[in-house]
Each structure stands twice: as C-alpha cells, then as structure tokens.
C-alpha positions in Angstrom: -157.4 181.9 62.5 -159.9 182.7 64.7 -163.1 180.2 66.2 -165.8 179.7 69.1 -167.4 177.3 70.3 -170.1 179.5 70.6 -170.4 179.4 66.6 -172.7 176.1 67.5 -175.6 178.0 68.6 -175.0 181.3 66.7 -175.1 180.2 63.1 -177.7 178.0 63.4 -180.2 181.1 64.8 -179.0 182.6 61.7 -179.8 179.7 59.9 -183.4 179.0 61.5 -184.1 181.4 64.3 -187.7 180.3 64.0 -187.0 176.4 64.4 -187.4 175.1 68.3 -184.2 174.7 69.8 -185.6 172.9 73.2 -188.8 172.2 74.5 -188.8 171.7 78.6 -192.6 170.7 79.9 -195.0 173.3 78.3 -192.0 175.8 77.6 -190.6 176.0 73.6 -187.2 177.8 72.5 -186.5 178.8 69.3 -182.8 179.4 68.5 -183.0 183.4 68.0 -184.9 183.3 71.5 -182.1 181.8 73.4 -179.4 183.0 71.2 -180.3 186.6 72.5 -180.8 185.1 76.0 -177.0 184.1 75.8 -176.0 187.2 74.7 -178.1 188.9 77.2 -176.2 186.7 80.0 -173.3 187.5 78.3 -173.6 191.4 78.8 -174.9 190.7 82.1 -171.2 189.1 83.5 -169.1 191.4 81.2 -171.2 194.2 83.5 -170.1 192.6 86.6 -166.2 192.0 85.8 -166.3 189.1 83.6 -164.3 188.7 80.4 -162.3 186.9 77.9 -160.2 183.8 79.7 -162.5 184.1 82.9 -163.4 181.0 84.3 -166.9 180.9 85.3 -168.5 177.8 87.1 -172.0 176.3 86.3 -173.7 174.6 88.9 -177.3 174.3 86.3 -179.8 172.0 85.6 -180.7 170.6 82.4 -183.5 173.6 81.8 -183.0 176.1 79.1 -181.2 178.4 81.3 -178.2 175.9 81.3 -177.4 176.9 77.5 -178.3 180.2 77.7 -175.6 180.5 80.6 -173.2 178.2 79.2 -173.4 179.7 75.5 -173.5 183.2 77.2 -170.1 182.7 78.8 -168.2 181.3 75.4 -169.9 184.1 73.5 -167.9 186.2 75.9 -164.5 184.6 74.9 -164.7 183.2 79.2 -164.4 179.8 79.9 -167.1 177.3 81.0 -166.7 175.1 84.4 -169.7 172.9 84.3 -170.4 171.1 87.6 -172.5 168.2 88.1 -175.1 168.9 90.3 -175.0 165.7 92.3 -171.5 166.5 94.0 -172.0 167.8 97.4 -170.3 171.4 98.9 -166.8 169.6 99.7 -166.6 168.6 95.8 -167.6 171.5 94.6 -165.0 173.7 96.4 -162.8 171.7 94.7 -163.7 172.1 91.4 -164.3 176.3 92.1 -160.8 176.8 93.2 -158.6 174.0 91.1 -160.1 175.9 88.1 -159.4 179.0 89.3 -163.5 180.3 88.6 -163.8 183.8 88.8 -167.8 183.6 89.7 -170.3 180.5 89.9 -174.0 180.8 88.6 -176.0 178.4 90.3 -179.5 176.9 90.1 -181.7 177.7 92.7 -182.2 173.8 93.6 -178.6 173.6 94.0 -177.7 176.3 96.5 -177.7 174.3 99.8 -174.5 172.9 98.3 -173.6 175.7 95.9 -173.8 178.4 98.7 -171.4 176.7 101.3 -168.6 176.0 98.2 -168.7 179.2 96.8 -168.5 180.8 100.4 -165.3 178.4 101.3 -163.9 179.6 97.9 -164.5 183.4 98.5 -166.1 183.3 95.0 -169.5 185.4 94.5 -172.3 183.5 93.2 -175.2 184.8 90.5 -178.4 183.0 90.6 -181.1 181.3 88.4 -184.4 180.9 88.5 -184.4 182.0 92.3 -187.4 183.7 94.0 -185.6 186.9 95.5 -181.7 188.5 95.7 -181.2 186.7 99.1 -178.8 184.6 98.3 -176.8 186.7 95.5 -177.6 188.7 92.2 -179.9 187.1 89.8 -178.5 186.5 86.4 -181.8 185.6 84.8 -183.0 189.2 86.1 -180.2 190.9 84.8 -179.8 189.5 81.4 -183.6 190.2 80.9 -182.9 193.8 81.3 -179.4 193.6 79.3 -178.6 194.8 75.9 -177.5 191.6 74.2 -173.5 191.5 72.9 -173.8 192.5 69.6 -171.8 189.4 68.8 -169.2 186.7 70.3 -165.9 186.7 71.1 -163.5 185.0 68.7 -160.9 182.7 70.4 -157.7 181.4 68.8 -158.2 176.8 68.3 -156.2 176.5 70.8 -157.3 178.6 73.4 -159.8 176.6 76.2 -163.6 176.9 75.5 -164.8 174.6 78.4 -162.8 172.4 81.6 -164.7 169.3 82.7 -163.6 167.8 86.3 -162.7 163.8 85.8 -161.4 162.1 88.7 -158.2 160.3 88.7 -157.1 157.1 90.5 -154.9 158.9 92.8 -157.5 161.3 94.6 -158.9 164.5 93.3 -160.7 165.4 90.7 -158.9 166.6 87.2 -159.5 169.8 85.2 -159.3 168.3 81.5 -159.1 171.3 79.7 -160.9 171.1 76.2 -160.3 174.3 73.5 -162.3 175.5 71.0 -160.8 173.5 68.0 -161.2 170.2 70.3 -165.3 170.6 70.3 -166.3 172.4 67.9 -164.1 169.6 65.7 -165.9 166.8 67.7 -169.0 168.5 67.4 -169.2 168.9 63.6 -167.5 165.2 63.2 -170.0 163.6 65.0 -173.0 165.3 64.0 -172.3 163.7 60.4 -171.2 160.4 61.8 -171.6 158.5 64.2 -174.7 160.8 65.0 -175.9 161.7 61.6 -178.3 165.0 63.0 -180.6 166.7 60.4 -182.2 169.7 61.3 -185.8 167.4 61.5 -184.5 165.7 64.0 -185.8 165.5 68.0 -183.2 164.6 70.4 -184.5 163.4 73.8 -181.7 165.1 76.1 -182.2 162.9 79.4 -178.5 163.0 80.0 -177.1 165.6 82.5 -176.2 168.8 80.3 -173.3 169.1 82.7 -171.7 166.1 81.7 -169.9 165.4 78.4 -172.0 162.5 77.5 -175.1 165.1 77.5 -173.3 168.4 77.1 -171.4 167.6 73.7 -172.9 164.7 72.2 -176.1 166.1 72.8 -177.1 169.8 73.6 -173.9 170.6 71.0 -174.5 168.1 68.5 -178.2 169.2 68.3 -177.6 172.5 68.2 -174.8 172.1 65.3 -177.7 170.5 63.3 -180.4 173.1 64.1 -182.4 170.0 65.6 -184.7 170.3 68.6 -183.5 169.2 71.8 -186.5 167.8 74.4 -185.0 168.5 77.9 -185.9 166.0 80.9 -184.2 167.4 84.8 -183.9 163.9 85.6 -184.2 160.7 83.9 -187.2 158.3 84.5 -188.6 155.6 82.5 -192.0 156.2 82.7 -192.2 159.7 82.2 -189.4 159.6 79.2 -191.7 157.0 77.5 -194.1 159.9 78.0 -192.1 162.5 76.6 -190.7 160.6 73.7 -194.4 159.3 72.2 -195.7 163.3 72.9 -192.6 165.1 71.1 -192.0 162.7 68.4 -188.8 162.3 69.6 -186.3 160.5 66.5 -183.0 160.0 68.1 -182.0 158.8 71.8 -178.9 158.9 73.8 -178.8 157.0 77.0 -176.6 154.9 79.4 -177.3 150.9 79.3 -178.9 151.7 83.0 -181.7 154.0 80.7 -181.8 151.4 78.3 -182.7 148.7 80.8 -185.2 151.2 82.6 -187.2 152.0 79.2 -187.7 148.1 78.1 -189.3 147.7 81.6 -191.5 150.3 81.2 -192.0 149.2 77.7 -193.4 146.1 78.7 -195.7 147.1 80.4 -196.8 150.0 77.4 -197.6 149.3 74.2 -196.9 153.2 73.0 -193.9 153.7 71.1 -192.0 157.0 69.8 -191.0 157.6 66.2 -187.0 156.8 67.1 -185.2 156.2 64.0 -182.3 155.5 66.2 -180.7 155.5 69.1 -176.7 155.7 70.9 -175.3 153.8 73.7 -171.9 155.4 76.0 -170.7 155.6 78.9 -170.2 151.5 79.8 -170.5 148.2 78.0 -174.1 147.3 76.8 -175.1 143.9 77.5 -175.9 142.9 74.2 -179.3 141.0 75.2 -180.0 144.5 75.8 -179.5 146.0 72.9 -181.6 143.2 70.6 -184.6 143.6 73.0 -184.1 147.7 72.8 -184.4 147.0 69.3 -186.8 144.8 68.6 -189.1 146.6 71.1 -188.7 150.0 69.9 -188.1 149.0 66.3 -184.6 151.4 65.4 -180.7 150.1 65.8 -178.8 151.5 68.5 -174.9 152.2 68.0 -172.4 151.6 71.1 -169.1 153.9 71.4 -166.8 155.2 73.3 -165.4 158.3 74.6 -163.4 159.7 77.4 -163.8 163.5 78.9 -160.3 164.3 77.7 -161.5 163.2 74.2 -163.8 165.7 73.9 -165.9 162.9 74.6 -166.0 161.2 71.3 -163.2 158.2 70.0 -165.1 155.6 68.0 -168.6 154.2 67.9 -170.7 152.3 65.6 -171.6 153.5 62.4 -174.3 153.2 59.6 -171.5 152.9 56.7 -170.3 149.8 58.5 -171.9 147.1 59.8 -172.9 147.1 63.6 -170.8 144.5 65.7 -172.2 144.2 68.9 -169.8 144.0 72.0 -167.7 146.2 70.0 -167.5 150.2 70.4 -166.8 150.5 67.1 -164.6 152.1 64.6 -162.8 155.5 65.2 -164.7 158.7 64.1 -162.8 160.9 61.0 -159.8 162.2 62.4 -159.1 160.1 65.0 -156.5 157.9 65.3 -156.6 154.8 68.0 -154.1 151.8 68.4 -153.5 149.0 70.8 -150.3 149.9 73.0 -148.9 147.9 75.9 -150.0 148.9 79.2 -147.2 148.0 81.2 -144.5 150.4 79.4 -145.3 153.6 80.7 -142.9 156.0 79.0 -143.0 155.6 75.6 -145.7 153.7 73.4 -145.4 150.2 72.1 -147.9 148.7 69.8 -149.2 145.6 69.8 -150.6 143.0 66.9 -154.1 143.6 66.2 -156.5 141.2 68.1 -154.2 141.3 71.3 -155.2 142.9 74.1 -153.5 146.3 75.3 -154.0 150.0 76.7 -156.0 152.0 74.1 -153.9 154.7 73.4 -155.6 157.7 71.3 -154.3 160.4 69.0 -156.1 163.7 66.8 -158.7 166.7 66.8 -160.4 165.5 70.0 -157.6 165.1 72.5 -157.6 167.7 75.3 -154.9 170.2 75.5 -154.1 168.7 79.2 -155.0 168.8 82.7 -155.4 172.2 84.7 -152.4 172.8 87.0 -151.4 169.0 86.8 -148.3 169.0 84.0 -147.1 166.1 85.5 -150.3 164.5 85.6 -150.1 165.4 81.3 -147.2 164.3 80.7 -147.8 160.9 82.5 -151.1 160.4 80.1 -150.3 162.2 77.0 -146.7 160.1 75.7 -145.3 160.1 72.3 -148.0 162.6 70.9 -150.9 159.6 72.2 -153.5 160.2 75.0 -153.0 156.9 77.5 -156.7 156.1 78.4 -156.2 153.8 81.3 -158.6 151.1 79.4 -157.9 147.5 78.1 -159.0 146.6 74.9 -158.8 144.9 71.4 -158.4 145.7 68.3 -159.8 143.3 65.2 -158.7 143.3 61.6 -161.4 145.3 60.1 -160.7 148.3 63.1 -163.5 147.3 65.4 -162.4 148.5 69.0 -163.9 146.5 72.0 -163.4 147.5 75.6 -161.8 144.2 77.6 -161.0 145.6 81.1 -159.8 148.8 82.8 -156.2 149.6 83.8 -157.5 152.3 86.2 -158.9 151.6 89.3 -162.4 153.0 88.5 -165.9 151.6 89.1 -168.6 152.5 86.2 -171.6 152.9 88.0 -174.6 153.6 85.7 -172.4 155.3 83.4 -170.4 157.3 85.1 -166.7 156.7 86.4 -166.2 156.3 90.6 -162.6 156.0 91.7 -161.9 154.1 94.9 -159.2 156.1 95.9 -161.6 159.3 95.7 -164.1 157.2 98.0 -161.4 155.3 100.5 -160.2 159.0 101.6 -163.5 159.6 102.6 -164.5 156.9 104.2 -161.4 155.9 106.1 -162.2 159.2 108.2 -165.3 157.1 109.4 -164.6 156.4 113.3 -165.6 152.8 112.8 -163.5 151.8 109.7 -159.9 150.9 110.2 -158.7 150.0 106.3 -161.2 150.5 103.4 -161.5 148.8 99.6 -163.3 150.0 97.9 -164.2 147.8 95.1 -167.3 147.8 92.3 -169.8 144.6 92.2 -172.0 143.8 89.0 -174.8 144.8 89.1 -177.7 144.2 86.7 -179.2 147.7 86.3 -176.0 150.1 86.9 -173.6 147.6 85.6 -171.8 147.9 88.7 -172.6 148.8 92.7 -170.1 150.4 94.8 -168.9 148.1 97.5 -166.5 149.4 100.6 -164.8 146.2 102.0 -164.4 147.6 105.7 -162.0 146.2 108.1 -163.4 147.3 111.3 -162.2 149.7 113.9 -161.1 147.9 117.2 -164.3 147.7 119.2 -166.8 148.2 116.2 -169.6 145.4 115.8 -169.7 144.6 112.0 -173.6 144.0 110.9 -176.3 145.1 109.8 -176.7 148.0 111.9 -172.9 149.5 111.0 -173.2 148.9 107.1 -176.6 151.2 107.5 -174.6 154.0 109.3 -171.8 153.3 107.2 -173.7 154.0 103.8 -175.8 157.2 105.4 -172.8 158.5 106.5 -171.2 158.7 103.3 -174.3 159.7 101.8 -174.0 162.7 103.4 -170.5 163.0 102.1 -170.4 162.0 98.6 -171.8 162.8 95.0 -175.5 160.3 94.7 -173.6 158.1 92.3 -170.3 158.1 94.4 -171.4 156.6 97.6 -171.4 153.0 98.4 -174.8 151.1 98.3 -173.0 148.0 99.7 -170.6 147.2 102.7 -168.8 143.7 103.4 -166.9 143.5 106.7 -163.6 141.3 106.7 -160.9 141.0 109.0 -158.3 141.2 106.3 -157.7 142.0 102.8 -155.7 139.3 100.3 -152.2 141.6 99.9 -149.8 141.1 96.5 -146.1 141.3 97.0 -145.2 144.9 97.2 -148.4 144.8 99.8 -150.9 146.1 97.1 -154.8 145.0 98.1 -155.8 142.7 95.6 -158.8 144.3 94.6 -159.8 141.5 91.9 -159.6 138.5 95.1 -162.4 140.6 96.8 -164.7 141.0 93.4 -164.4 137.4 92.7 -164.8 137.0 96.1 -167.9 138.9 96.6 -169.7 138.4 93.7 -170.6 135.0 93.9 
C-alpha cells in the first residue's frame, strides 16, 4: 500500500483545477495553478540534492507560497519541518539540527532570524519572495523556470510526511513525528466531522499555516474538500471582519483570544459575514464567549481538542450531537480516548467515568514518536495509549472536558509555553538569582506569562528591573514565549522534596 499526503492537494486539482484554492489580498489561486507551482518547487529541490526522506525546514508565511513549498516537498516523497516564524535564531537552530534538515526555505521577512540559524547549522538556505540572490538561491525563481514533476512520490502509511516541534516540560523543543497515514487519516476524518467542508465552502485561514491548528485543520482540511481558503499574514480584528464580509467567508477557525478580538470589533460594526459556522482549539473558551459569538454573528461554534502528536485532532463538538459547552466534545471516528490515572506512570489505569484523570488517547491520529527522543516515547506512548499530560473528565454520554494540566505549561493565546523552556533562559539574566515561571489569567490570552524573580544580590527589584527584565527576554524568546509580567519575591513556597510550588504563587498572584 502506498499513500501521500500530498494526495490532499493533487486530487482535488484534478477534481476542480478551475475552483480558487486561496485568495491572499488581490491575489487568487486556483488548485491546478498551485498544484503545478508545488510541483515546480518540487523539481526545483530534487535539482539541488533533495529527495525522498530529506528533511527540509519551512520558515514561511501564511502566503500562497507556504503550500506551494510545503506541498512541493511531500510531492517529492521529503519531509516537511515547518517553523513558526515567531521563534527567534537560537530556536530555530534547534529545530534545523534536532530534525536533521537537509536545506531550509525561508521567507524573505524572516531571514534576520533565518539567516543566523541556518549559518550556526551549516545548512544552505533557498529563499521566497526575496528581491535579489544575496542572501541564497531563490526557490520561487527556480521553480518558475522548472519543469513540474510529472507526479508525486508515493510513501508507505507509515513513513513521516511532516515533524512539528512541541516543547516539553523538561527543556527543548520535541520533533513529533507525524506519517502519512496519521494526516491524511485526520484530514479526511475531520473534513466530514467535526468540520463538515463542502467544496462551496470559504475558510478564513487566520491561524499560522505553520502550526497544526492552521496547517491541518485548515490549509489541509480545505484543500481535502476543494474549498477556498482566504489567507490573512497576521490576525487582526478589524481587518478579518473586513476580509470575512468581502470573501463571504462560511466557516471560521480561531483561538478564544480571536474570538474575543472579533466581538469587540463587532460591536462596534454592524457588518456581518455569511459564517454558517465556526471552531474553537487550542484552550478553554469561556463559555460567555461563545453565546455572545453566537448570538452576534448568528452560527454555532464547536470547541475541541487536539494535541500536535495527535495529528492535531482528538474530539470536538459535533452537529450529530448536541453541543455541551465547557466540554471539548466527543472523540472523532477512529479515535479512542479514556480517563487514566495520572499518577501511575508505567502502565495505564482507568478510572470510572465522571472522575477526573490524565487523558490518555489511542488510534489513526497518534504520532509515530518523538525524533531522536525514544525515551521521551516510551515515557508518553504506554500500553499502546498516547499520555497527554492533561486532566480531564469524562461524562456518561462521552463528553470530554479539559479540568487542569499535569504538565507544567502555560496556554497563552492558544499556544503551549513551558516554564522550564523560559527559566533556562532567563536564569542567565545577570540580575535574576532563581526564576518561576508561572502563567496568570488573563482575560484576552487566557493566560500571561509571569517570571517570579528572586533577585540577584545587589539588584533593586522595581519598576525599572521588570522593564529590562521583559526587553531582555524579548530579545531572546519566541513573541508569545516571553514574559509580559515580573513579580519580585525574596523566596518561593517549597513542597517536601524542595519542588517550587508553582500553584501558591498563581493563587498568590492572581488576586
């Protein structure tokens, strides 16, 4: 048996190569347009050593040229490494030589950071949309002048179609390492529910392409369906309500951050699209929110869950069943999800529905492991079930509802921020002694990254500190990574085995 991810954009340019694929400002795709365009980058990196197995990094934003590269390197039988373009050089490197890439392509916005990472990896770099060859070959050039591959590569299920970086409590960032059977089995699950995609349909794709969120739920979903896709680089309120009432745009996928943004805006704007409805990841939605989203725009929206090493997707709302708000739902076909206990790490132990446990996940969508780490697996994958690190519940009728997380992660605006990640930074600051870092509520992002500093001898906690404090990990950490808040204390509350108590300082804080 033989498969490709790739399969997601090819068959539906053979389906509808007229229909618009994505629209980006004044600038419309149809699917046999950027179907040849990834073939054309395809031939492009095969002509420059690239081929089947080869990792290649993406460091792209969400314009068309992100699919055309991204779709380009699975129609080559390579693997995609998408990187989030608000990590800085440091995090980069990381990602470029954990995954072993054998070439990054990077936007031409992004090279300040892409351009020092690739050089401290020894890794050549192919440009897009760049004005000249200074800074390295330009793919965009050379695909335009390219013979397109006459057709993909086939891969076997099993083989890895794309590795997504998620960090871990205990430092670096992770390689989960997704196959072919994994998304193109999430994709075609999901596009008939949760996500129900008909080829009529206009997505608004707001979310970053090189996340999972936006990259599989969205770009691949859409593209499964034959849908259009309306790209936005960066998300703002004002300018999506724009977009959406211009476009027509029927579905919506956002964080509860967007959500919150868009019924601002919408107060103030009596315009509405024609959404027919709209999905809610990535953390909890306040369920105030979602009746005023609904009300205001006038279509349901359906909460879920997913992880990166699930392909994204586990469970979500559904239109077959009714919608129980402050629940993610019920698990999608396939997928298997039980309540475990959290404390017994080497086997798993189920507990009785309603109690509250580690949600532990089984089927098509989990990952085949992490790159390099097989201990890391094997902690995480036991007994054939994927550990997620996250509390939660599980009622009578299946509903799944997220209670707390085991990991020590803040979820900032929707994505996940691990203290341990951030404390190795800062603790290299001259003026911080110890470092906790800790995540706040907040009513916007859901929570704020807090660093509770005890200071270096001879360091003046205040004002003027905290400043320098959060500039100088600015300059040092991913725009959603850094911490917005500092709290000075000359001592941390310490469990028995000497552990911070993390919890003390968030109930101590956030009153």
């Amino acid at each position: 048996m033989y498969i490709s991810l790739a399969a997601v954009l090819a068959e539906s340019a053979a389906r509808r190569p007229d229909h618009v694929a994505i629209v980006h400002g004044t600038q419309k795709v149809t699917y046999d347009e950027l179907w040849i365009r990834a073939r054309q980058c395809a031939a492009a990196l095969r002509d420059r050593g690239i081929g089947p197995g080869d990792k290649v990094a993406l460091l792209l934003p969400n314009t068309p040229e992100f699919p055309m590269v991204y779709f380009g390197v699975l129609a080559l039988g390579a693997v995609a490494v998408p990187v989030h373009w608000l990590l800085k050089a440091d995090e980069v490197e990381h990602v470029l030589r954990d995954s072993g890439a054998k070439a990054l392509v990077c936007g031409a916005s992004f090279l300040k950071e892409g351009l020092k990472a690739a050089a401290a990896a020894h890794l050549p770099v192919f440009t897009m949309m760049a004005d000249d060859d200074a800074a390295g070959p330009r793919l965009d050039v050379l695909a335009e002048r390219a013979t397109p591959i006459e057709r993909c590569v086939l891969r076997q299920p099993s083989d890895v179609a794309v590795i997504l970086y998620t960090s871990g409590t205990t430092g670096r960032p992770k390689g989960a390492m997704l196959t072919h059977s994994n998304l193109t089995m999430n994709v075609n699950t999901t596009m008939l529910a949760p996500f129900e995609f008909r080829q009529d349909d206009v997505l608004f794709g707001c979310l970053p392409l090189s996340h999972t969120f936006g990259q599989i739920c969205g770009m691949c979903t859409s593209f499964r369906a034959g849908a259009t896709m309306v790209l936005m680089q960066r998300f703002d309120a004002a300018e999506a309500l724009d977009l959406m009432v211009a476009e027509r745009c029927t579905v919506f996928m956002g964080v509860p951050s967007m959500y919150i943004a868009l019924l601002d805006v919408a107060s103030k704007d009596a315009r509405r699209p024609p959404l027919d409805r709209a999905f809610s990841g990535g953390a909890s939605l306040p369920v105030k929110v979602l009746r005023q989203f609904e009300e205001t725009f006038g279509c349901p929206i359906y909460e879920g869950y997913g992880l990166t090493e699930t392909s994204p997707v586990v469970a979500y709302n559904q239109k077959p069943w009714p919608v129980k708000p402050g629940t993610v739902g019920r698990p999608i076909w396939g997928v298997e999800v039980e309540i475990a206990k959290a404390d017994v790490e080497d086997r798993i132990e189920f507990v009785p529905t309603g109690v509250a446990g580690e949600i532990v996940i089984r089927g098509h969508n989990v990952m085949a492991g992490y790159l390099n780490r097989p201990d890391a697996t094997a902690e995480t994958i036991v007994d054939g079930w994927f550990r997620s690190g996250d509390i939660g519940t599980k009622d009578s009728d299946g509903y799944l509802a997220i209670v707390d997380r085991k990991k020590d992660m803040v979820l900032r605006g929707g994505y996940n921020v691990y203290p341990r990640e951030i404390e190795e930074v800062l603790i290299r600051h001259p003026a911080i002694a110890q470092v906790a870092v800790i995540g706040l509520p907040h009513d916007v992002n859901g929570e704020e990254v807090c660093a509770v500093v005890i200071p270096s001898s001879g360091a003046a906690p205040g004002a003027e500190l905290s400043e320098e404090i959060i500039l100088w990990s600015k300059e040092r950490l991913a725009a959603y990574k850094y911490p917005r808040i500092v709290k000075f204390v000359d001592g941390f509350p310490l469990g028995t085995s000497g552990k911070v108590l993390k919890r003390e300082l968030v109930a101590r804080f956030s009153r």
